[in-house]
N, C-alpha and C positions, 0 to 999 in steps of 0.2 A: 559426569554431572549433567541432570537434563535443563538445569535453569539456563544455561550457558546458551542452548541451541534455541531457547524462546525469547531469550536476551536478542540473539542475531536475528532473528527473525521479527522481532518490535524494532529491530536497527532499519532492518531494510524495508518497515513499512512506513517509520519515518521518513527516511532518505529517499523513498519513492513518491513520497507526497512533497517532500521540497525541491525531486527533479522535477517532478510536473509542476509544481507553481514555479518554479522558473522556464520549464517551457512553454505555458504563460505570457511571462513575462518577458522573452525575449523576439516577442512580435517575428516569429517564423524564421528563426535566427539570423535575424537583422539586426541584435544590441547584444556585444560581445560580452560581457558580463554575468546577462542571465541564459544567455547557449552556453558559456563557459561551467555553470552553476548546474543547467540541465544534465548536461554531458554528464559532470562530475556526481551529482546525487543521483542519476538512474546508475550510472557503471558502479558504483560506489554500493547502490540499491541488491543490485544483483550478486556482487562478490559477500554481501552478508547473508543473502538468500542461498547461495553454495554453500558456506557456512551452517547454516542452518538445516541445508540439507544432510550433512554427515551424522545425522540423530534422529531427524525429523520424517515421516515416509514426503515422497514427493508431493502424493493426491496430499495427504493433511498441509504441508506446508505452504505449496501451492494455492490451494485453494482459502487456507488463512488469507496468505501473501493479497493473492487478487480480492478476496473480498472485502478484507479489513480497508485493504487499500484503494478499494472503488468506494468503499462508504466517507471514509479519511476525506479523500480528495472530494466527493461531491459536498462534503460539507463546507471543505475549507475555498468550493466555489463559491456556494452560496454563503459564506461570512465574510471573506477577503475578496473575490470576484463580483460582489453583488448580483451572481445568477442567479436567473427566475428558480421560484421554487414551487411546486403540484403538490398536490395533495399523490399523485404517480410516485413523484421523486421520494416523498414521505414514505410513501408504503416500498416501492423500490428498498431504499437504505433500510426499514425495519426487515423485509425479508431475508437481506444480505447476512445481517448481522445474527438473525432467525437462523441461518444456514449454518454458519460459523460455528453458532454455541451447539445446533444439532451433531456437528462433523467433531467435538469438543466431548461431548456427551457419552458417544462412543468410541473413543482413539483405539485405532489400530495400535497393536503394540508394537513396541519400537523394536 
């Protein structure tokens, strides 16, 4: 079934944006609850990402994985972090997401 391996791979792009808002939050892991949180959603991130790799090629998953999940995270800076935002950072996340649908457009067969 292919839905299965883009299920895990939306797992781990989740789970990688809530280890990084908790490594964030756990101010250099100095506050035991959000290192505990970090820890556990990037390893957690990564074991859905091997998952996802048993269907998925590496470059496609990969490159999903890092770009959905660079766009993810700078957004949920700048909504929950209140980081600055550029009209850079604006075209930055459009091109990422540009890349994604392009690498999308023509999949490598599995």
């Amino acid at each position: 079934m292919i839905v299965q391996p883009y299920f895990y791979l939306a797992l781990a792009i989740i789970l990688e944006i809530i280890g990084s808002s908790m490594l964030k939050s756990s101010a250099g892991f100095t506050k035991l609850i959000p290192s505990i949180g970090a820890v556990a959603g990037i390893g957690a991130a990564f074991y859905f990402l091997s998952l996802s790799l048993q269907n998925i090629p590496l470059s496609m998953a990969y490159a999903i994985w890092s770009g959905v999940g660079t766009a993810l995270t700078a957004l949920v800076g700048i909504m929950i972090w209140k980081e600055n935002i550029s009209i850079y950072s604006v075209v930055g996340i459009i091109m990422i997401i540009g890349g994604v649908i392009v690498l999308n457009m023509k999949a490598a067969p599995h």
